[in-house]
N, C-alpha and C positions, 0 to 999 in steps of 0.2 A: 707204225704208230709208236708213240710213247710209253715207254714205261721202267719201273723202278726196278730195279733187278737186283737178285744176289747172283756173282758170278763166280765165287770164289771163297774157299773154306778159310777167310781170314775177313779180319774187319774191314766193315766198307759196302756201301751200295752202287749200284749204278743207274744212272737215269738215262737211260740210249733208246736209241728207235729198234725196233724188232718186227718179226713180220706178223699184220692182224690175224686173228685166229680163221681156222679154216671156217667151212660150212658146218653147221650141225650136222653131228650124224643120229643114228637112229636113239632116243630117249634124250635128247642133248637139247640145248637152247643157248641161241647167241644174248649178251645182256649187252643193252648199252650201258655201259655206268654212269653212275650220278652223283654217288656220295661213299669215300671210304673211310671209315676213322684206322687209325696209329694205333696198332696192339700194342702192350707191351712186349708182346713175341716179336711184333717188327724191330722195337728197339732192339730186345738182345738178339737178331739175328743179325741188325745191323752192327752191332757190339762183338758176334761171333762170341758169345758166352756158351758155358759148357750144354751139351743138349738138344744140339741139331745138328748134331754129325749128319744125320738121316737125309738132310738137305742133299748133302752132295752129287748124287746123283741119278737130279732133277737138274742141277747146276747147266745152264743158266735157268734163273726158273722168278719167274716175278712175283713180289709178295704182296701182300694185302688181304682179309679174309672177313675184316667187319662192312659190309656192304650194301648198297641196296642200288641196284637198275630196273630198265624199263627191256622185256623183252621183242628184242629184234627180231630174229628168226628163229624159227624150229626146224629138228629132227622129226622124220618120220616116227610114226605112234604116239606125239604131243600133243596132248589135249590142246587144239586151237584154241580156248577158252584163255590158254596166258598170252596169246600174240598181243604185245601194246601196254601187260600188266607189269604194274609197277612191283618186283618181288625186292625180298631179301633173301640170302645164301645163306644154308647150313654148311660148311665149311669141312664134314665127315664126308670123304667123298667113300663110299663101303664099294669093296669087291668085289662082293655076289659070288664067293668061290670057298672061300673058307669055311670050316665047320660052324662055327657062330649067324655065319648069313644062310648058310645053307639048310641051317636048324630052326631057322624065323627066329633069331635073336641078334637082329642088325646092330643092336646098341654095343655088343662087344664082337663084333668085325675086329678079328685081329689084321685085316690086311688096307684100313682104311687109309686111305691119302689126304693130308690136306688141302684144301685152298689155301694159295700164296705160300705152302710148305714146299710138299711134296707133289704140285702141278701149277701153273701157271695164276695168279691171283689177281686182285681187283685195281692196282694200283696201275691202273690201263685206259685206255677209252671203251674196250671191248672185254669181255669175259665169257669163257666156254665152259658150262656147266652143265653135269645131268637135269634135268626136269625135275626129277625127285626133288633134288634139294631145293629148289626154289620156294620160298613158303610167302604167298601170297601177302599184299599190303593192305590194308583200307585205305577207301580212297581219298578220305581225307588228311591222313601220314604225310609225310613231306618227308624228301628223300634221306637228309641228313640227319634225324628221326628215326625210319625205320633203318637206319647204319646202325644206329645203337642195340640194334634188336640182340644182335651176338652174345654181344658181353653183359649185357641183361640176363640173358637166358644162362648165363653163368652166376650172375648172382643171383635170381630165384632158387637155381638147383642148390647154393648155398645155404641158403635159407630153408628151403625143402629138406635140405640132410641136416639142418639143425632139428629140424622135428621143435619148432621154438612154440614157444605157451604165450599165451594171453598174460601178458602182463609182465616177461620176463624181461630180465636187466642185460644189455648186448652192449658189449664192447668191438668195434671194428679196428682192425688194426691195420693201418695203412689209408691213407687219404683219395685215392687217387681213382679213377672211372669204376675199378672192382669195388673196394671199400665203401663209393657213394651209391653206388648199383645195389647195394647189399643194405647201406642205409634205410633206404627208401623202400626195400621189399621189407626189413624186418618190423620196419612200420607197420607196413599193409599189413603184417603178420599179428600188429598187434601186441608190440614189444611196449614195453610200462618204460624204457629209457632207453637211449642209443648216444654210447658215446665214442666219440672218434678219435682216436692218434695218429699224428704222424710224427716226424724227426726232421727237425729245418725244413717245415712243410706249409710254413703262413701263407700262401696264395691258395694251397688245393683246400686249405682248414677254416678259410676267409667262406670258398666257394660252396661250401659242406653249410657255412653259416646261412651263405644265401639261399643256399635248398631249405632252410629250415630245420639244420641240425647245429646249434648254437653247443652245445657238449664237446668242446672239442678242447686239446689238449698236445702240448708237442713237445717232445722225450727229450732235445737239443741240451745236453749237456746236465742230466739226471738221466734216471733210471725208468723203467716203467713205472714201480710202487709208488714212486716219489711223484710222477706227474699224475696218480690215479687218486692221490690221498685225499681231495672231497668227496671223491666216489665212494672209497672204500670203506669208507669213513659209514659207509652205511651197508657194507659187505660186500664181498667179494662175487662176478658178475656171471649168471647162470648160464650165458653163453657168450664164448667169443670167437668173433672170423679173423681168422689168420692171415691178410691180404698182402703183406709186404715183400716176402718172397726171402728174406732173412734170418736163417736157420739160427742165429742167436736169440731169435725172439720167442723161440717156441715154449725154453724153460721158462724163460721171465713169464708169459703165459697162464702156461700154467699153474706161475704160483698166485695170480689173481684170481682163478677160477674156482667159483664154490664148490663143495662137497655134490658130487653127480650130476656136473656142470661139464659140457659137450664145447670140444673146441673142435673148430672146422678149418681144415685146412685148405686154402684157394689159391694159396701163391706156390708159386714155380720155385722151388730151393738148387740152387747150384753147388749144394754142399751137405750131407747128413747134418740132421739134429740132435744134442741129445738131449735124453727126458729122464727123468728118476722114475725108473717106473714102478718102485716102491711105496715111493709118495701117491704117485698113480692107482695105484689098487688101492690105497688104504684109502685113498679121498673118491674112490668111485667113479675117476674121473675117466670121460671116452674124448680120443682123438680121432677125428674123420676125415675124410679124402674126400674136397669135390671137384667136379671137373666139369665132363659137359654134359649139357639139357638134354634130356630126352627129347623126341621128335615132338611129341605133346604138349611138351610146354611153351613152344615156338608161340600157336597165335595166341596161347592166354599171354604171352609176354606185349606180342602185338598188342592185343586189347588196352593193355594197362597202357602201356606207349601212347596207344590213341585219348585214352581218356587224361592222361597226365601230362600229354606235347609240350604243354610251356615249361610247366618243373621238370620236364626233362632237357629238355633245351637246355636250363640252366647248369649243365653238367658239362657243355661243348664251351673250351676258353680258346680256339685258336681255327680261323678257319684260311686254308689256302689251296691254291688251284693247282692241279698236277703237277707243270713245269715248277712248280716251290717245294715237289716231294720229298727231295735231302734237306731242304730244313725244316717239312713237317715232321718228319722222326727225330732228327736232331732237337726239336722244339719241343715233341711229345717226350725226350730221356730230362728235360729238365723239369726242376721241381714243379716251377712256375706254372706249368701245364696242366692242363685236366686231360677234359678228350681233345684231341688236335684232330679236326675232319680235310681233306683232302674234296674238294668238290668241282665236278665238270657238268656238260653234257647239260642236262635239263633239271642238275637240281635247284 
């Protein structure tokens, strides 16, 4: 079969034939795929940025990990009940052996594996995953839909570790499927204003317009302060997500952030930040780490998916079919992109 491969500890993907996955074995289920959207992780694996040594070896090893298929076959002790169902993938594959899983606290499994990391991923016609991970659809979800579920369930937990108020004032920082995913939760949250930056980011900041977040703003040749000064203009924002991945933006940040005002950090840094952390104490300010969903947050993400399928839809700017996978990543690294989906099979 087809598929996208990293094969080597240097830039560069490969798209070649490799051999379909075996049978299920015991707790496993074969998926047909249908829909995978373009991480940012694809791109900088495709990029070979600092941060996936760990890749190596699994090398050759296929990537993809935002997904949704219809299950094929099962492993002995699968509840028959998913033969045919349409899931999505949790992408933590856990090891069942370390002190963390062995203690009933799967969520810090220090020896878990990725999908499309560190085991073979979706960017295929076929996918072999445990059963656990599979987190059922509703049947009325549409494949490329529930693909989104992933990097949802990354922006809820963003939102979740804001701990955000009714009515509070949210700055997003960074345009792009995390920033809009984080938009639209901090709404549901109940946010009094959300507004959005990017940097030479007019197509993803156009597409932020058409979700219904018209606040938008873009750093190209000023500063943060300087592109925030309507805002500020009425104080400084009681919480901001961090989504660009650009360890210069953390201080600029900060100095927007009001007095015991929570910045959350979501983006992947290839580089330390640094922060006044004197400024810090004296302004009360807390910096947070988010990463990924708890297993529970999975179907309320589904839920909201299903009740919001058009406005979410509207987050998908690029759609192409497997054999187009080196220019789906290629397509997802440019600005112009939102989510880029990859789609076969039955979606």
């Amino acid at each position: 079969m087809l598929a996208l491969q990293k094969t080597a500890a240097a830039p560069g993907l490969e798209l070649r034939e490799v051999t379909a996955p075996p049978v299920p074995g015991p707790g496993e289920v074969l998926l047909a795929i249908e829909a995978t959207g373009v991480c940012g992780t694809d791109v900088h694996i495709a990029h070979w940025t600092p941060g996936y040594e760990s890749m190596q070896q699994a090398m050759p090893v296929t990537i993809g990990h935002e997904t949704c298929g219809r299950v094929e076959s099962l492993g002995a002790g699968v509840d028959p009940a998913l033969h045919g169902r349409r899931v999505t993938v949790r992408p933590s594959v856990l090891c069942h052996s370390c002190a963390a899983c062995l203690g009933g606290d799967p969520d810090n499994c220090t020896g878990r594996r990725g999908v499309g990391i560190g085991r073979n991923g979706a960017f295929a016609p076929q996918l072999l995953v445990p059963a656990e991970n599979c987190v059922m659809v509703p049947d009325a979800l549409d494949a490329e839909i529930a693909a989104l579920t992933e990097p949802m369930t990354v922006c809820r937990e963003a939102v979740d570790t804001a701990a955000l108020k009714p009515g509070a004032r949210v700055l997003v920082l960074g345009p792009g499927t995390i920033g809009q995913g984080i938009a639209l939760f901090a709404e549901a949250a109940g946010a009094g204003e959300v507004v959005v930056l990017g940097r030479d980011d007019a197509s993803r900041l156009a597409q932020l317009d058409a979700l219904g977040f018209p606040q938008t703003a873009d750093t190209l040749g000023r500063t943060l302060a300087e592109a925030l000064v309507p805002w500020l203009d009425k104080g400084r924002f009681d919480v901001i997500f961090e989504a660009t991945g650009a360890p210069s933006v953390v201080p600029e940040a900060l100095s927007v952030l009001a007095k015991r005002g929570r910045l959350v950090i979501v983006g992947i840094h290839p580089a330390p930040a640094q922060v006044d952390l004197t400024a810090l104490v004296r302004n009360h300010q807390q910096i947070l780490g988010s990463y990924r969903a708890p297993v529970e947050t999975w179907p309320e993400v589904l839920g909201w998916l299903e009740a919001n399928a058009e406005r979410a839809r509207g987050m998908i700017s690029h759609r192409l079919p497997l054999a187009a996978a080196l220019d789906a990543v290629e397509i997802a690294g440019a600005k112009q992109a939102s989510k880029v989906m990859v789609l076969q099979g039955g979606a």
